[in-house]
N, C-alpha and C positions, 0 to 999 in steps of 0.2 A: 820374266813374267811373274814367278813367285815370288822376287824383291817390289814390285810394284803391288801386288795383292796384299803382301806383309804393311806396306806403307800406305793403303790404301784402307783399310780393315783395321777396329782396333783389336788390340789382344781379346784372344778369349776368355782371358782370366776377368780385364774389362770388362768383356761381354755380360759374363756370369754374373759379375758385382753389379752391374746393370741391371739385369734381370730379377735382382734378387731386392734392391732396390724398390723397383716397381711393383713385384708381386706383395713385398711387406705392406706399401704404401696401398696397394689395393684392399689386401685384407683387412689393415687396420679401418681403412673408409668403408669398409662393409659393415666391421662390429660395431664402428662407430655411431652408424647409422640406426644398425639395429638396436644398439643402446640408447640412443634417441625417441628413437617410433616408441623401443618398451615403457621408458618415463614418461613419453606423450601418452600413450594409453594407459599408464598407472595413474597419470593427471587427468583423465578425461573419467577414467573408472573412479576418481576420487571426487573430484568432484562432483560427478552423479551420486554418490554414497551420500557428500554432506547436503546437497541439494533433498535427497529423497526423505535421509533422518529428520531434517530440517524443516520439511513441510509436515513431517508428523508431530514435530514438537510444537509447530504453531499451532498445528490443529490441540496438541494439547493445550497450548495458552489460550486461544478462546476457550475450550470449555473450562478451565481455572476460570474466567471472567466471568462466564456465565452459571459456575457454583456459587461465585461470590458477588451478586446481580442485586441481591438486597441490601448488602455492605456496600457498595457501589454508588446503587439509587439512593440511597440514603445520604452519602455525603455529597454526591454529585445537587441535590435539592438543596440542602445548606450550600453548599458553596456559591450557587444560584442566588439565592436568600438572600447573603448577608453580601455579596458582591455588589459595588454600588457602577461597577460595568453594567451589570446584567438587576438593575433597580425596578424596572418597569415589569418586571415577571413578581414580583410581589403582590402585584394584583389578581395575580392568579394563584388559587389555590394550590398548597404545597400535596395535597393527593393525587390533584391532575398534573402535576409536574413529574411526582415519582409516576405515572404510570405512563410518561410521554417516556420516559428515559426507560424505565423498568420492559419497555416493548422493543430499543434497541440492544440492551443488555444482556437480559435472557434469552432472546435469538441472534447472536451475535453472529456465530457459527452460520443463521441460515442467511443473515444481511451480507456477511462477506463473500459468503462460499456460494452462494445459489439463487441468491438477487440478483437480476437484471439491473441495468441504468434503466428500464424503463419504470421496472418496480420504483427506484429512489428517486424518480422522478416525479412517477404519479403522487406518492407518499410526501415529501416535501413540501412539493406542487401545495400541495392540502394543506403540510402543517404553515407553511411559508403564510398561505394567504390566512388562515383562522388566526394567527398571531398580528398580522397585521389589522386586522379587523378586533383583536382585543385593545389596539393600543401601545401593542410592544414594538418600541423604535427598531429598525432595522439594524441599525447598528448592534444593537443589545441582543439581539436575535441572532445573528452572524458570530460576536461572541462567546454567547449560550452555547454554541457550537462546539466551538471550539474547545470551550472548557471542556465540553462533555469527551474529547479526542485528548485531551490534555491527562484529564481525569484516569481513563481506562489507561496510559502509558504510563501515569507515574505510578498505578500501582502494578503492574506488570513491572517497575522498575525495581519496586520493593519486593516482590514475590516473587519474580523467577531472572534473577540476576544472571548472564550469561558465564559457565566457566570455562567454555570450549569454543572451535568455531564453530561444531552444529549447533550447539545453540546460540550461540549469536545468528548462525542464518535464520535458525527461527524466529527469534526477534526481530530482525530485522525485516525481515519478509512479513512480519505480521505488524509491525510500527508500517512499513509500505502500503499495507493493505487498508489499513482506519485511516492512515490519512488521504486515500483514493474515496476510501468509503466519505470520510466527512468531507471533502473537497466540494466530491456531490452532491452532496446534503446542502453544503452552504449553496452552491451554485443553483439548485434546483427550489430549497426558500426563497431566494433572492426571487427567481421567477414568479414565485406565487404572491410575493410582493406587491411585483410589477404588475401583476395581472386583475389581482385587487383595485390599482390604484387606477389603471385603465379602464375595469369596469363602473368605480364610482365614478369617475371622470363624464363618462359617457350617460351613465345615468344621470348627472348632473344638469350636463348639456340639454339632456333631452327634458327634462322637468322643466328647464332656464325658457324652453322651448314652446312649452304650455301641450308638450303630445305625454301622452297617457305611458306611463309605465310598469308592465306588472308585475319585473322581476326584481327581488329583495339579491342584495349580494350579502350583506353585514349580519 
C-alpha cells in the first residue's frame, strides 16, 4: 500500500517546488498589477494636472488677445483693405470695420467662454445679412472671416510659442475653440445671407404682383 502511494504522489520535495512556484507567480501577478493600477492613476492624475494648467493658460491666451485687441484690429483692417479676396469691404469704411472686429477681440474671452450658439447666431444672423445688403459678395464675406480666425492664430503663433505640453494643450484647446467659434460665425452669416436674399425675393414677387408692400429689408 505505501509503494503504491509513493508511485502514486509525487515527492514532497516536488510538492514544495510546486507550491513555491505558484505562490512566487501569484505574488509577482499581484505587484504586477498593482504597479499597473499605480501608473494608470499617475497617468489619469497626469493628465488631469496638464488638462487643468492647460485651460488656465488658454484662459491666459485670450486675455494676451484681448490686451493686444488695438494691435490686432488694426492689422486685421489692413489686411482687409489691401486683400483683393476680401475687395468688396473697401466700400465700407475702415472705422466701421475696426469696430466690427474690435467687438470680437476685446470680448474674446466672453465670445468663447460664455456665448451661446444662440448668441452667434443672432449676431451673425445680423451681421451676415447687413453685409449682404452693403454689396459684400458672399464669398468675400466668408473670407473676411476667416482671415479674422487666421489673423488672432498667427499672432498667438508669434507671442506665446509652446515649450512644454501644458502649453501646447493650451494652445491647442484654444486654436479648437476660434475655430468652433468662427465655424459659426461663417455658418450663421451664410444664414443671414440666405435670409436677405429670400426676403428681397419675396418682396419682389409681390411688387411683380402689383399688392402693396410696406416692409423696407435693405
Amino acid at each position: 500500500m505505501s509503494a503504491m502511494n509513493s508511485s502514486s504522489e509525487p515527492p514532497r520535495r516536488l510538492q514544495s517546488f510546486s507550491f513555491d512556484i505558484v505562490t512566487r507567480y501569484n505574488r509577482e501577478s499581484i505587484l504586477h498589477g498593482f504597479v499597473c493600477n499605480f501608473r494608470q492613476c499617475q497617468g489619469v492624475a497626469a493628465g488631469r494636472w496638464v488638462k487643468e494648467d492647460g485651460q488656465v493658460l488658454t484662459l491666459k491666451l485670450v486675455r494676451l488677445i484681448e490686451k493686444h485687441s488695438e494691435e490686432l484690429v488694426g492689422g486685421l483692417t489692413e489686411q482687409i483693405h489691401l486683400s483683393e479676396r476680401t475687395s468688396d469691404f473697401r466700400k465700407i469704411p475702415a472705422a466701421e470695420l475696426e469696430l466690427a472686429a474690435a467687438e470680437v477681440y476685446r470680448n474674446l474671452g466672453e465670445w468663447l467662454l460664455q456665448k451661446t450658439d444662440k448668441d452667434i447666431e443672432t449676431r451673425f444672423r445680423s451681421i451676415g445679412a447687413r453685409r449682404a445688403a452693403e454689396g459684400i459678395g458672399l464669398h468675400q464675406f466668408v473670407w473676411a472671416l476667416i482671415t479674422s480666425r487666421d489673423h488672432l492664430w498667427h499672432f498667438l503663433q508669434r507671442e506665446a510659442f509652446a515649450c512644454n505640453v501644458v502649453e501646447l494643450y493650451g494652445e491647442l484647446e484654444l486654436y479648437q475653440m476660434l475655430t468652433q467659434f468662427f465655424d459659426r460665425a461663417v455658418y450663421h452669416g451664410i444664414q443671414g445671407y440666405g435670409n436677405l436674399e429670400l426676403q428681397n425675393a419675396s418682396s419682389g414677387r409681390l411688387r411683380a404682383s402689383g399688392k402693396n408692400w410696406p416692409y423696407q429689408f435693405a
